[in-house]
N, C-alpha and C positions, 0 to 999 in steps of 0.2 A: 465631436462626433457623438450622435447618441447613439446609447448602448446597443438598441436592436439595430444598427445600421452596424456596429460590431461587429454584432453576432453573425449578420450575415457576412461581411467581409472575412468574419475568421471562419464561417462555415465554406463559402467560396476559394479562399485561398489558404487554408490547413486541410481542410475535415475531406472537401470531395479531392484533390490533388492525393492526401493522402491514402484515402482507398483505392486513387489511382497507382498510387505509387506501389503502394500493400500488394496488390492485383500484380499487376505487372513483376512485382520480384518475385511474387507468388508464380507467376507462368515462367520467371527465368528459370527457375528454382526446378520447375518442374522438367522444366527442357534439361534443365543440365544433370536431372534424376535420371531421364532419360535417355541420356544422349549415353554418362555412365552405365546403365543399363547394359546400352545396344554394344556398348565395348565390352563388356565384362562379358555378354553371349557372343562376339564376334572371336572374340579372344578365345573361349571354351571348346568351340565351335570348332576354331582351327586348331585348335591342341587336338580336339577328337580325331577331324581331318587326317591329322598327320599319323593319330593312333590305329585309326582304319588303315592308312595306308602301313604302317608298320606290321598290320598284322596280317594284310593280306601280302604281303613279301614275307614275312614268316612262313604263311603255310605255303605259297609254292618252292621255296628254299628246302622247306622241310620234304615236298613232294619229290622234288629235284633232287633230294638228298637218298630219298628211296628208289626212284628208279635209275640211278645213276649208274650204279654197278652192273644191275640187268642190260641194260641197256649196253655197256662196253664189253661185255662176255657173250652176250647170243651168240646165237649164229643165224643164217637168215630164215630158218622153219622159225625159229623160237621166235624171233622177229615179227615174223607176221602174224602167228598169234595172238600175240603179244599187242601189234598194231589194235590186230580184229578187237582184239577187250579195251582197248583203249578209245577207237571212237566209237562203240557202242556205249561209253559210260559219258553222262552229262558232264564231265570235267576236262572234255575236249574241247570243247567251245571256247574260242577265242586264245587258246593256247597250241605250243608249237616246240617238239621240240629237234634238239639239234644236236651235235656231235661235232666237235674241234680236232679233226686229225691233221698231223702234218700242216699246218697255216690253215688249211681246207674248212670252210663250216659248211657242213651238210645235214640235210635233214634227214630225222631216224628213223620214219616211217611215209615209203612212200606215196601211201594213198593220203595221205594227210595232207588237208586244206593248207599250204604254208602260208606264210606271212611273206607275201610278195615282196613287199615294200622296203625289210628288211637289205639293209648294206649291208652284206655278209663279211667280203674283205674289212669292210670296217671295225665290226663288232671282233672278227678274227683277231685281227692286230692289235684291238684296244685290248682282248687277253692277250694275249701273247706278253705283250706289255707291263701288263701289272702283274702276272705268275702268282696269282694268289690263287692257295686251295678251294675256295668258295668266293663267292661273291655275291649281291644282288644290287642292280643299279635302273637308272632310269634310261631309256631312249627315245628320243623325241627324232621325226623327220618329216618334216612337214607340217602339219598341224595334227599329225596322230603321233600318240603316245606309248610306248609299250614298256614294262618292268620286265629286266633279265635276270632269271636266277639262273649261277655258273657252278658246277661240282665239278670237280679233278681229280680223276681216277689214277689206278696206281699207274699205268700204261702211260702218263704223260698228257694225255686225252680230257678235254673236257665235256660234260656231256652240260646243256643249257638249255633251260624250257625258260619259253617265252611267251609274255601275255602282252595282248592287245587291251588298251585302256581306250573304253568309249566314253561318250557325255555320259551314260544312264551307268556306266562303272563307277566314272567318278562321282555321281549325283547320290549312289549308294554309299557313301561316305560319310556322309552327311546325316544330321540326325533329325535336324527340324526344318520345318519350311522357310527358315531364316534362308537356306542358301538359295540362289537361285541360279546357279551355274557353275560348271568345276569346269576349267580345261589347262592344258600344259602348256608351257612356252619357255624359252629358252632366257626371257627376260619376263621383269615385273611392268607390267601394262595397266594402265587405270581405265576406268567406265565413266563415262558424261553423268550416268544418270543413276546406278548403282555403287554400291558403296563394297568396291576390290581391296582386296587381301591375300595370299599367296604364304605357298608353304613349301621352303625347299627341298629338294630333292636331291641325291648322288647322280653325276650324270656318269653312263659308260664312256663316252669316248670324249670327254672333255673336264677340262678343271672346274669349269662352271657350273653349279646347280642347275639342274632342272626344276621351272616352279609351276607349281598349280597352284593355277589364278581360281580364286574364289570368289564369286560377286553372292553380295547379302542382299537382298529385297528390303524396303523401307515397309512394307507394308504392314507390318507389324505392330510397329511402333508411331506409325502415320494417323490409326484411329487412336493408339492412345493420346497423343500428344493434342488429335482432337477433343478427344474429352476431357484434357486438360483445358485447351481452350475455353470451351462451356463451362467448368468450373469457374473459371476466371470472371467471366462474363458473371457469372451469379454471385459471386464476389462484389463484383464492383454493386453491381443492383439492390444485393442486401446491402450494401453501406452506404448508399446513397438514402437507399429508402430508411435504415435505423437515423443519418442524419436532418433526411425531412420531416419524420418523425417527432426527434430529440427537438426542432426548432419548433414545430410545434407545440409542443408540451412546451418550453422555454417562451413562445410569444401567450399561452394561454394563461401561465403560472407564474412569472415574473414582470414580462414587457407590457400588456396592458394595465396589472397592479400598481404597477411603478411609474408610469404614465399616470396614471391618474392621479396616483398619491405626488406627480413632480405638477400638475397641473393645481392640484389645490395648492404644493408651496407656493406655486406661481403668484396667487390671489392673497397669499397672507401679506398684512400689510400692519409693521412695523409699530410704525404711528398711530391704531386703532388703537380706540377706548377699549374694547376689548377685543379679545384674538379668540378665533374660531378654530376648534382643534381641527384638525387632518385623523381621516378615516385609512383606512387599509385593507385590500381584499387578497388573498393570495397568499403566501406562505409565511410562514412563522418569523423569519428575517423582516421581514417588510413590514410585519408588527410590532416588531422592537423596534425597528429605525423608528416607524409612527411614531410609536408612545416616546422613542425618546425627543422627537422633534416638538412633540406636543410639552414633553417637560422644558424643552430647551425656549420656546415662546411663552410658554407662563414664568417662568425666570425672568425672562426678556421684558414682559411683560409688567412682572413684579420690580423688576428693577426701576423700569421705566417709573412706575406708578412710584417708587420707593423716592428714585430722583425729581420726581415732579414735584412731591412733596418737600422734600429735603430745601429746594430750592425754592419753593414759596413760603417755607416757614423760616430761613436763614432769616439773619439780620440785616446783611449785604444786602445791597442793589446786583441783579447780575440780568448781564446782556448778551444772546447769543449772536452772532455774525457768520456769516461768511467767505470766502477769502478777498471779497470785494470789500469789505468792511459794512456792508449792508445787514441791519438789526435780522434775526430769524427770531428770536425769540426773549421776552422779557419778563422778569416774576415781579409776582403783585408789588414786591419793594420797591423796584426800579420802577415801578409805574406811580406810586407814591411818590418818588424822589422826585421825577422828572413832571407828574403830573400829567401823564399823557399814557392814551392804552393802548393796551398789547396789540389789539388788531391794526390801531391808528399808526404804530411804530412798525409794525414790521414791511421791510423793506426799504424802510428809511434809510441813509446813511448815518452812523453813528457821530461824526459830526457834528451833521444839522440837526441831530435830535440833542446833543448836550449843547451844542448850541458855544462849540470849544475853539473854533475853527479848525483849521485843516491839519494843526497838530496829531492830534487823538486818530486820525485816520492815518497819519505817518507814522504812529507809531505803531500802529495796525496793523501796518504793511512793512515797518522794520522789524517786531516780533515773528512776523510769518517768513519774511526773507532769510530771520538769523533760524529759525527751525529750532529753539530750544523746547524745551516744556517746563526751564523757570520761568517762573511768573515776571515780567517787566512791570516794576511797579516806581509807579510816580503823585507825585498833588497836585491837582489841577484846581481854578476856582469857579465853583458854577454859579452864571450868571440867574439866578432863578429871582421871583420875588423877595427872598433875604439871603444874600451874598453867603454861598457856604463856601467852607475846604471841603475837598473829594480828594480821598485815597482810592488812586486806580491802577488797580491790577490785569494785567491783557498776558495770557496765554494762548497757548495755538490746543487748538482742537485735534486727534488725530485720530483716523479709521482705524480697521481691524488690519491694510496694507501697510500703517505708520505715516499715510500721507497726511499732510494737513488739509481739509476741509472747511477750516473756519478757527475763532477764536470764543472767548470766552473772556468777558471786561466785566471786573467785581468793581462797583463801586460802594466806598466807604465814607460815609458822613463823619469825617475826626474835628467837626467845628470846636464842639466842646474841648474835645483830647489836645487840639493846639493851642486853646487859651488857654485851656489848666495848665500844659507843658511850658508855655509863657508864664504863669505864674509861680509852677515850680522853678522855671529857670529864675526866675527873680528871686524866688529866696534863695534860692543854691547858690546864688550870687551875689545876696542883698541882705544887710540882718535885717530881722525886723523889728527891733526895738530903735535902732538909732538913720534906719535907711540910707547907713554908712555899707563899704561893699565890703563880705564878710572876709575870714582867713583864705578861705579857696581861691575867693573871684582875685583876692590881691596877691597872692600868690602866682597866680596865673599870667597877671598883667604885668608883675615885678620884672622877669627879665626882658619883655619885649619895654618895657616902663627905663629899664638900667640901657637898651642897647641903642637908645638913642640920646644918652646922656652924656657929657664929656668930663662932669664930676658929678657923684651921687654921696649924697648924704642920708642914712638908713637911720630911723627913730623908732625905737620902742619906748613905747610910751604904758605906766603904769600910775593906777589912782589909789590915792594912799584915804585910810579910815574908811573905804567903799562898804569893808565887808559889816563894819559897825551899824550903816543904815540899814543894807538887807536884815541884820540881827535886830536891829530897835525897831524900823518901819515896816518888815517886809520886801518882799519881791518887787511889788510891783512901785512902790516908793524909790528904790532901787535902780528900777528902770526907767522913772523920769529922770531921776539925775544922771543917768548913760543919754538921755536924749538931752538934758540940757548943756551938758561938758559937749557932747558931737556938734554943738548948735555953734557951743563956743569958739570948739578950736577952727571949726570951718568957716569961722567966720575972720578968721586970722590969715587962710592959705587962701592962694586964688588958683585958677585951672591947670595952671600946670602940676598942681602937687599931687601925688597921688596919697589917699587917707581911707583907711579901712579901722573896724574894728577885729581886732582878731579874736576875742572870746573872754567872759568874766567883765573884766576891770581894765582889760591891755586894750591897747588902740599901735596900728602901724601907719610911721608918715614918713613919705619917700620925697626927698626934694632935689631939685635936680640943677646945676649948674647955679651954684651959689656957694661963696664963702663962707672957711671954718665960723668967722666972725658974724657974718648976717644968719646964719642958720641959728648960732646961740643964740643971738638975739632977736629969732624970731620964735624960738625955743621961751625963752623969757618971758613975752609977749604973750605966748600961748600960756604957760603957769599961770602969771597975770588973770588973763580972763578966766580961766578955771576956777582959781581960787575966790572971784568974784561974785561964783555960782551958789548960790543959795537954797537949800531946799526946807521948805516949812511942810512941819507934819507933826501934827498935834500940840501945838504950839511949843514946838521945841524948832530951832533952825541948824540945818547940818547941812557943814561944806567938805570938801575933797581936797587932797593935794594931790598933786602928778612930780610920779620921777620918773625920767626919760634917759634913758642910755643910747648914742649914738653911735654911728660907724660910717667912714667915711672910704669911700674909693673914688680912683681919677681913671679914666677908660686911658689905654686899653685893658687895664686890670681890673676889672669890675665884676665880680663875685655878687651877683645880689643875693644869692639865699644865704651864702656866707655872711653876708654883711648883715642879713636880720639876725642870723645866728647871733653875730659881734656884739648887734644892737641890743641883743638880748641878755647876754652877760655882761654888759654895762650898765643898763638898766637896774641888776640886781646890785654892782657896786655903788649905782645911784640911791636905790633905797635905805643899802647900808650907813650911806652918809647924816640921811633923813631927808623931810618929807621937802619937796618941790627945788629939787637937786639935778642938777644934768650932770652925767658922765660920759667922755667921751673914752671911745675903745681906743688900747694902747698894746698891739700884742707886744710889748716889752715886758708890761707889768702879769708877773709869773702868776700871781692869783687870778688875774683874769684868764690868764692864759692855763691854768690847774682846770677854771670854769671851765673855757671854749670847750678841753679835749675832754671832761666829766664824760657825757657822750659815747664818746671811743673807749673810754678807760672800762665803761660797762660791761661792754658788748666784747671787750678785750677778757675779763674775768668770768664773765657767764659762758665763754668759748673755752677758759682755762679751767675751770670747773667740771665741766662736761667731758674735755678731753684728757683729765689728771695732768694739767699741768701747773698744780700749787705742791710747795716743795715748802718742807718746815726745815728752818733749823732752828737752834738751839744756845742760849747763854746762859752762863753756867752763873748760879750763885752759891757764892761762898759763908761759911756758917765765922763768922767774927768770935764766938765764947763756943766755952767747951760744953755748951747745952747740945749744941746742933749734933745730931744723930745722924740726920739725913741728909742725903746730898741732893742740891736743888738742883733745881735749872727751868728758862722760862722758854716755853715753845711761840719762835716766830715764825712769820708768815715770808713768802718769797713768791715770784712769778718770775717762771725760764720762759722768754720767749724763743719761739722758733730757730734760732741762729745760736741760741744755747746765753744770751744775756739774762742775767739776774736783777729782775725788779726789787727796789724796794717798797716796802707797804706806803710810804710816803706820794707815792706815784700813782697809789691804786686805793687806797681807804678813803680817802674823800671822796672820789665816785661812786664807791661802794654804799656808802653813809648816804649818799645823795637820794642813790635809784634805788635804796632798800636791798642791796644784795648780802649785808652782810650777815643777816640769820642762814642764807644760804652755804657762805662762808665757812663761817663758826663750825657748821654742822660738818661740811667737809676735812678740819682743822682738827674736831673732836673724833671724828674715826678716825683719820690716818695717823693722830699721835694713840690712841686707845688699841688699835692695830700695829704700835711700833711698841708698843707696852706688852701686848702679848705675844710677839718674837723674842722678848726679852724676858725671862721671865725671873731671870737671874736678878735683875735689879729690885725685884719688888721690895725685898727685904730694906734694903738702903737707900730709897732714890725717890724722887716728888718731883713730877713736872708740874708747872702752873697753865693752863692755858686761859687766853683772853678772852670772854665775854663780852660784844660790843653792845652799846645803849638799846639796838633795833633788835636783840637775841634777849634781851632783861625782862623775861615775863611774858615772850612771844608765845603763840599760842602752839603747843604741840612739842618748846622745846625739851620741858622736864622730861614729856615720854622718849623722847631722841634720845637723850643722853643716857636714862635707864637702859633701855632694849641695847644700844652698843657698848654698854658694860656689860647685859647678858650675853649678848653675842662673844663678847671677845675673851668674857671671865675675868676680867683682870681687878683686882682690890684697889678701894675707893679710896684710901689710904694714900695710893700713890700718885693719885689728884687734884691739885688746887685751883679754883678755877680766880682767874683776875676781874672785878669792874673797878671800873674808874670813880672816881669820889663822885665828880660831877654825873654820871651815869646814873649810879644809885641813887640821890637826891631828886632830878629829875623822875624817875619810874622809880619812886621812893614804896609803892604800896603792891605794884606788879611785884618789883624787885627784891620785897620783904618776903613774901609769897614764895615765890620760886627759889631763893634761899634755905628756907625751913623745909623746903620738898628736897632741896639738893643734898642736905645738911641729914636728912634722913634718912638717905642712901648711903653716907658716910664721905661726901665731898669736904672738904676745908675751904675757906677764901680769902681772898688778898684785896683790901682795898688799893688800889693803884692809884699813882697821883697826889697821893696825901697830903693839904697844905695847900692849895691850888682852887680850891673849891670855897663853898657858903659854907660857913657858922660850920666847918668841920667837928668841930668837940662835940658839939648839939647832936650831932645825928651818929656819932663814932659808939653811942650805948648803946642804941639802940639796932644796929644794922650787929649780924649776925657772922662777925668774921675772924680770921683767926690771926690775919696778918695784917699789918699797913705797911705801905711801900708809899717811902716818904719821896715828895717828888724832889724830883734831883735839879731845879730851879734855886733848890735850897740848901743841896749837896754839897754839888760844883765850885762854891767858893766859901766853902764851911773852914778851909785853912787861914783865910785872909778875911773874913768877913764875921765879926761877931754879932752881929744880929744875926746869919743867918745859925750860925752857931747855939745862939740861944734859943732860934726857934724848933733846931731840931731837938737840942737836949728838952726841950719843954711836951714835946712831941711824944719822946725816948720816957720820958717820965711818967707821963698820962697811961699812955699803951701799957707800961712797966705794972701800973696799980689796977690795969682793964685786964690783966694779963691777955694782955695782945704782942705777938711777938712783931718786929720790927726790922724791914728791909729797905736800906739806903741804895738809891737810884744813883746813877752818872757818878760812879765812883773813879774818879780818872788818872790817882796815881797814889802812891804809899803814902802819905802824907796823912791825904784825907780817909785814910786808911785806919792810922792810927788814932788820929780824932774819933773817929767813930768807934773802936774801941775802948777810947777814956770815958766813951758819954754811954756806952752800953747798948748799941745796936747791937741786933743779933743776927742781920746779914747784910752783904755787900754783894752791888750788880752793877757791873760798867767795863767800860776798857780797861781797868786795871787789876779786873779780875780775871776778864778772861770777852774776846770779843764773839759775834753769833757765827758758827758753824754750820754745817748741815748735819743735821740730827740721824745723818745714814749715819757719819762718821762718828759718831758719840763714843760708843763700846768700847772700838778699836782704839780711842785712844784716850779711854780709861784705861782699858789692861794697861795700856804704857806706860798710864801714869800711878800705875800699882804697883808695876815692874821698877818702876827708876826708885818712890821710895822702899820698896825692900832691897 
């Protein structure tokens, strides 16, 4: 409904009903001011009434009271006198009086006009009756009225003047011309057409009041209620007229402004190249709405123009439709893509214009069915003069209601992007030096490759002297011989085998349902041709050898990643053999099986690291001569695992060694004993722990400053420090090792060569290396009772050290024997089970004092 059709419906059915209504409460209002009014003067009226009549009983009581006496004592002169002055005075008229003797009422003067009408016997009796000294009452007989006032003389006698009450008596009662009638009656009587009321009265001869009926006249109140009416009337008039008025001013000030300004929105049109503002005439409202509808169409506008662009500059193809699937609109791209224009395409079906079949419109109409606003996106091939891929994306269009309207189809030319992605998939998949398929792709393939085998046999295959030609020929020399070994071995397996290189120098070959015996020997076959390979380069000729580590499973236990694991720690027992060697995996054999778990034993230590769960203990060395001052002892290494079991280093240092963790190690090994050194502070005077230095901590880069700053931190003297390398250790990192000695040795460290005897040309390098102790190794110890070479080799040892003054500690000392040997030959300490076996280095202290305690 429009607004002026409002207006007038709410002017019609609020505005004029309400003046009607205003009006009308306004006249009840006034009637019932009124109507209170006529009661509140009908009320007053009759109180006066009744006040009139009380006081004209007054004064004849009071009259009655004075001639009362006279009246019973005259005699008949004085009487008629008496009479004569009485109706000569104007207060005879309509009065009468009387004398009560003996039952008898008689009147007191007889020329006097009596009161015919009066019942004498009656009035007599009704005194006689009530014997009261005075009285005044009402008498009604007939439809006249009369007041008796009674005085009772000493005599017995009463003497009674009586009045007659006319209409014009009782109409004197009255104050205003509110009344319009008095008359008596012996009951309360109403009027048809006057508005009666009544005032009791005492009656003489009866229990019941005497009333005078009162009628009030409406006249009074009849013109005001009139001109309350005409109020009323002008009432309604002024509100009709301030409403026709108020619509008025309302159709001249709003409804035709607003009209006009809804007839120009009428005409704005959306889709114009440009929009024409909206004007406004009329009140201040109606010019804000303007200017803001004009802001909101140049927005509209700007946007448009914004999207238009946006959409002809994108890179996409994009298509608009409708919920038919029929083209509305397409940018310059898609007209390029498709070769066809905009005006030519719209309305088409999008279909027949990609030319896709009846797909692309199914999916048109299953986008708009499912109501999402993700984008449905698929590759379709368009048939155009050179065959593209199209990435097409179809979303639903939605108005300002949220209904859909149409769609929206992005198309994308990814011709290029899926040959490239074709191409990265082939390398991802493919090396490209040997166009063998690399570690991923074979990996990938391996267990769907294992789960239709009923025995597999896993090859890891390694080419020995490879890194010699990268060193002498280069790279790319390098890499003909990876392509002419691939040419080889492929030329040995047929389709069923699966052959990848997996990186460097390794190659992996999976064979399937074939014997331990034909796979060696087709193992063999493959060396064979390898070794055959020839590579000329600079007229020098360089060949390869291959060792191969196998591992074999029978379904239903077939592990293929385990098994290249297997293959791969075969492989290295194969290399160890030498060059073009096969090994086959045996988890029996404990070294390979040390290799398999390397791995786990890592990831098992860098977990116990992190979480303090490496635990030292402690073996004590004993001082052999009376030089030893100090008491030794050498810090080892332990792992508790979880369940509270104690590793020994034997189970965990070769993985350690492997993955590089033991500078990590070391470090954790050198605070926790340097931290068990300074709880103890009591030892410093007499006590030397050794702790071990592995070959990967010999000259590592940042260890000399670790070890200073945790001597600063902890304070403890250097003195009470020996740190152990192993002979072989130091020879190998003979110039790092030399280095980091004289830094250690500056701080005030001492050192133990470990091992001693076990290694190269030992005496050669024993002047030169910077230590304080050798700890001869106990290969040489152990049977120094029974064995005189090993005998001779330690005392020749004991002798050397003796003239280097190098003091000297005997390894695997295992019982009193070799005990004493080693004191005839002049060792200056002793370490093994017969000194004392490794404890945890908590319990050290505790059971030193014991051992202070038992010898004193």
């Amino acid at each position: 409904m429009r607004i002026g059709n409002k207006i007038l419906v709410f002017i019609a059915g609020f505005c004029l009903p309400a003046v009607v209504l205003v009006s009308y409460c306004l006249g009840v209002w006034f009637d019932h001011r009124v109507e209170l009014l006529r009661q509140d003067n009908v009320q007053r009226e009759l109180a006066n009434i009744q006040q009139q009549f009380r006081i004209d009983v007054d004064r004849l009581g009071f009259l009655t009271n004075i001639y009362a006496s006279p009246l019973a004592h005259l005699d008949s002169e004085q009487l008629k006198a008496l009479e004569s002055s009485w109706l000569e005075s104007s207060m005879s008229a309509n009065l009468s009086w009387f004398i009560l003797r003996d039952g008898n009422l008689q009147s007191v003067f007889q020329n006097e006009q009596s009161i015919a009408d009066v019942n004498r016997q009656e009035i007599a009796k009704s005194i006689t009756t009530q014997a009261k000294p005075e009285f005044a009452s009402a008498y009604l007989i007939g439809d006249k009225g009369y007041v008796v006032t009674a005085v009772a003389s000493h005599l017995g006698e009463y003497v009674l003047l009586v009045r007659q009450l006319t209409e014009r008596d009782l109409l004197e009662y009255a104050q205003t011309s509110l009344v319009a009638r008095i008359s008596m009656s012996n009951a309360v009587t109403t009027h048809h057409t006057l508005h009666p009321s009544s005032v009791a009265l005492p009656s003489l001869i009866s229990q019941q009041p005497i009333y005078l009926q009162v009628e009030f006249s409406d006249d009074p109140f009849r013109d005001v209620k009139l001109s309350l009416d005409w109020v009323s009337l002008a009432v309604i008039l002024l509100g009709v007229f301030i409403v026709a008025l108020g619509y008025v001013w309302l159709h001249s000030g709003l409804l035709q402004p607003l009209n006009s300004l809804m007839q120009q929105l009428a005409l704005v049109d959306p889709m114009a190249s440009v929009y024409r503002p909206v004007t406004s005439e009329g009140n201040e409202e109606l010019s804000v709405l303007a200017n803001r509808v004009n802001s909101l169409l140049a927005r509209i506008y700007q946007q448009k123009e914004r999207g238009k662009i946006t959409l002809e500059s994108i890179a996409e193809a994009v298509i608009l439709t409708d919920i038919d699937a029929n083209v509305i609109y397409m940018n310059p791209k898609a007209e390029a893509l498709l070769d066809v224009a905009s005006c030519d395409a719209v309305g088409e079906s999008l279909a027949s214009l990609l030319k896709v079949g009846e797909q692309l419109n199914q999916a048109v109409f299953h986008c708009i069915s499912l109501g999402e606003t993700t984008p449905q996106v698929a590759k379709i091939k368009l048939l155009t003069t050179t065959p593209r891929i199209i990435e097409r994306s179809i979303s639903n269009v939605l108005n300002h209601e949220k209904e859909i309207v149409g769609t929206v189809v992005v198309l994308r030319d990814i011709t290029q992007e899926e040959r490239l992605k074709h191409q990265l998939q082939k390398r991802a998949n493919f090396d490209g030096i040997t166009g063998l398929l690399n570690r991923q792709a074979f990996e990938e393939q391996l267990p769907e490759f294992a789960s239709q085998a009923r025995s597999l046999a896993v090859c890891y295959l390694d080419l020995e002297q490879f890194k010699l030609i990268n060193d002498s020929c280069g790279h790319t020399a390098g890499d003909r011989m990876l392509a002419m070994v691939a040419k080889a071995i492929q030329s040995c397996l047929g389709p069923q085998e699966l052959f990848a290189r997996l990186g460097g120098d390794e190659f992996g070959l999976v064979i399937c349902d074939r014997s331990a015996l034909a796979v060696v020997q087709l193992l063999k076959h493959i060396i064979a041709q390898v070794s055959l390979q020839v590579l000329h380069d600079k007229n020098c000729n360089y060949k390869v050898g291959l060792s191969i580590g196998v591992a074999f499973g029978r379904a239903p236990y077939i592990n293929a990643q385990e098994l290249l694991k297997d293959a791969d720690i075969a492989c290295i027992a194969a290399k160890a053999k030498g060059a073009n060697q096969i090994h086959i995996y045996d988890d029996k054999d404990k070294e390979l099986t040390y290799q398999r778990n390397a791995p786990k034993w890592a990831m098992r230590i860098a977990q116990a690291i992190e979480e303090n769960e490496l635990l030292l203990y402690y073996q004590p060395i004993r001082g052999l001569g009376a030089s030893s001052k100090r008491q030794r002892m050498e810090i080892l290494l332990r792992i508790q695992e979880p369940c509270g079991r104690i590793l020994a280093p034997a189970q965990f240092i070769a993985a350690a060694e492997r993955f590089k963790l033991m500078p990590e190690i070391d470090k954790e090994v050198i605070r926790k004993a340097f931290l068990w050194l300074s709880l103890n502070s009591q030892l410093w005077p007499d006590h030397c722990i050794s702790i071990n230095l592995s070959g990967n901590s010999l000259g590592a880069e940042g260890m000399v400053e670790y070890i200073a700053k945790q001597q600063q931190i902890f304070d403890i003297p250097s003195q009470c420090v020996c740190f152990e390398i192993t002979e072989t250790t130091a020879i190998q990192n003979r110039h790092r090792g030399m280095e980091m000695l004289r830094q250690l040795r500056k701080l005030g460290f001492s050192f133990a060569l470990d091992d001693f005897g076990s290694g190269f040309a030992s005496y050669g390098y024993l002047r030169e290396l910077p230590v304080d102790y050798v700890k001869i190794d106990g290969c040489f110890v152990k049977n120094l009772a029974v064995n005189a070479k090993d005998y001779a080799i330690v005392k020749s040892i004991q002798d050397v050290c003796r003239v280097m003054g190098i003091e000297t500690v005997a390894e695997f000392v295992e019982n009193q024997e070799i005990i004493d040997r080693l004191q005839a030959i002049g060792i200056n300490y002793a370490q093994g089970y017969a000194i004392g076996r490794p404890q945890p280095l908590a319990s050290y202290c505790e059971q030193f004092e014991m051992s202070l305690a038992q010898r004193a």
